[in-house]
N, C-alpha and C positions, 0 to 999 in steps of 0.2 A: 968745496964741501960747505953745506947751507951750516947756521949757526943753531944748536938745537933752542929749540923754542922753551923761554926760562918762566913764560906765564901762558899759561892756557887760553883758547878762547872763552869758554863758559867763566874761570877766572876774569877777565877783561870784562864780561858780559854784566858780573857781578858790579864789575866797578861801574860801570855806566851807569847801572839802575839808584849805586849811593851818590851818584853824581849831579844824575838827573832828581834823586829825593833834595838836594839840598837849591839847585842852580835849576831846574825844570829843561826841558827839551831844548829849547830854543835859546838858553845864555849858554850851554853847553858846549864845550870847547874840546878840541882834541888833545891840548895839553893838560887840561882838568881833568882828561879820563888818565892820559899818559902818564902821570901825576900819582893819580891814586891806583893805579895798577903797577907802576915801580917800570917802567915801559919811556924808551922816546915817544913822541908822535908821530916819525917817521913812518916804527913800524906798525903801529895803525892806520896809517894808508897804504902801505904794503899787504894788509890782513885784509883789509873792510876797504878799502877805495875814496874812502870822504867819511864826514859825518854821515850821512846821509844812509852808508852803506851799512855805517856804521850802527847807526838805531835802526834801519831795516831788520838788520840780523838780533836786534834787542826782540823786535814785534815779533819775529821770526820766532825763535825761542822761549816766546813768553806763549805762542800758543803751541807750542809743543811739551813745554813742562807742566802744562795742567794737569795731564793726566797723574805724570809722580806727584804732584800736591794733592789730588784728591787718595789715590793708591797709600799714601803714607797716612793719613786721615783716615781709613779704615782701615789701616793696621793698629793705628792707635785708640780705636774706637771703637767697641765689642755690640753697640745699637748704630745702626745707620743713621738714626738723627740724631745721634751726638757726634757721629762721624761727619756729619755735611755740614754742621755746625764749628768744626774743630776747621775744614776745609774752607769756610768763606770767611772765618776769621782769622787765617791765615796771613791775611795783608798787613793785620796789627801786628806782624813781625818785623817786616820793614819801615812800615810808614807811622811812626809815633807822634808826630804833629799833624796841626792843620794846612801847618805851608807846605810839608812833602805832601799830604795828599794831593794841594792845589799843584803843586809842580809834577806830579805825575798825571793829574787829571787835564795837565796841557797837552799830554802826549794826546789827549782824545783830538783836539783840535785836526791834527797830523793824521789821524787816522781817519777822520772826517771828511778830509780836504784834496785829501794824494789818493788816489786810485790804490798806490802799494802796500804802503800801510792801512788803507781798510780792509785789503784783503785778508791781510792778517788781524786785524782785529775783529772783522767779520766770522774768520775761520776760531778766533780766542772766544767768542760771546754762544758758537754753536755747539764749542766743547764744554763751555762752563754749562750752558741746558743740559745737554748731555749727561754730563755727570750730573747734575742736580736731579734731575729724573730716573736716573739710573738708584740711584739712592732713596726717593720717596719711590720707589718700586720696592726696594730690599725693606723701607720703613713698613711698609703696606704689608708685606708678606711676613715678616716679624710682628706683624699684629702693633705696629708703632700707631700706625695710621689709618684711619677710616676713610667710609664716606669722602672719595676724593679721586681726580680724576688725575694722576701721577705728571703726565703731559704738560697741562694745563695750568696746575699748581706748578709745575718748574718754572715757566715763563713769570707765574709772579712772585714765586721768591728770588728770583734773580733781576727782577725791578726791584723789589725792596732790598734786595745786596747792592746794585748799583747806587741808588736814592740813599743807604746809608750811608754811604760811602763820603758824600755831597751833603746831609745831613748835618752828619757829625765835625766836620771841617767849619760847619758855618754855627751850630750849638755849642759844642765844644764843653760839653758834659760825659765826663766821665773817658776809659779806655777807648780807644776802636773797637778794640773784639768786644767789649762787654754792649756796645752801644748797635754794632753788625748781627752777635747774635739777639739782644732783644729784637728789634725790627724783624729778624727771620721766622722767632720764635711768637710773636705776634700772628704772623701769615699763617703760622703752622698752627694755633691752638686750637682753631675751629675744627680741627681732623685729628687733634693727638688724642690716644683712647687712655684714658684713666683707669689704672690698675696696676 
């Protein structure tokens, strides 16, 4: 009889991503995750196969929970653009320096480079549009937003959420989120209706 499982995978998944914030992708060890998940490394190639399988199923998961991060964003947000704004300043929850961002912004290399990981990254950057336009649609119909073509506009607040991101790591004035949402709220003033 198998031994029941004392840490979960998404538990595990968690510890990667504080793993990957402090060491980045690529010093990243399986006894460093084994470590901070309370786990041998054993049974991480037992789970995941290698590192490899192992941050696959990170990429994996990172574009599958966007939707509960934007979802939990408009539950906490009664206007759509205080809700997308609540949603892409989310990452100031994990990442509070400039060195995790730079060590999470290695993972782009990985996803750049390997056919598997950009598929997921590919499939992460179609759902962050997604939701970003799905939300200056709700802004637009709540009278948030004018003069604006929903689509269009999603593509470039989600360059200026990328570029803040890269930004602010290299400025290093002021929060994350305080610094994610000026840049967005920037994009957005020429269509926000005053009233």
């Amino acid at each position: 009889m198998p031994r029941p499982r004392t840490t979960s995978n998404p538990e595990i998944l968690d510890a990667v991503i504080r793993v990957v914030s402090r060491v980045g992708p690529a010093r990243l060890t399986l006894a460093d995750v084994a470590a901070e998940a309370g786990l041998a490394a054993p049974t991480l190639l037992q789970r995941f196969g290698s590192k490899r399988g192992l941050l696959l199923e990170v990429a994996r998961q990172g574009a599958e929970q966007l939707s509960e991060q934007f979802d939990q964003a408009r539950q906490a947000q009664a206007s759509p653009l205080e809700a997308l704004l609540h949603a892409l300043a989310a990452p100031a929850d994990v990442l509070r320096t400039p060195e995790e961002v730079s060590n999470h912004l290695a993972f782009l290399q990985m996803d750049m480079g390997d056919p598997e990981f950009h598929a997921f990254a590919l499939e992460h950057a179609v759902a962050v549009r997604e939701e970003i336009a799905a939300l200056l649609h709700e802004a637009i119909a709540a009278g948030e937003l004018s003069g604006c073509d929903a689509e269009n506009l999603a593509r470039t607040v989600q360059t200026a959420y990328n570029g803040a991101l890269v930004t602010w790591a290299i400025f290093r004035e002021g929060p994350l989120n305080v610094w994610i949402r000026g840049e967005v709220d920037e994009v957005l003033a020429p269509y926000a209706r005053v009233g």
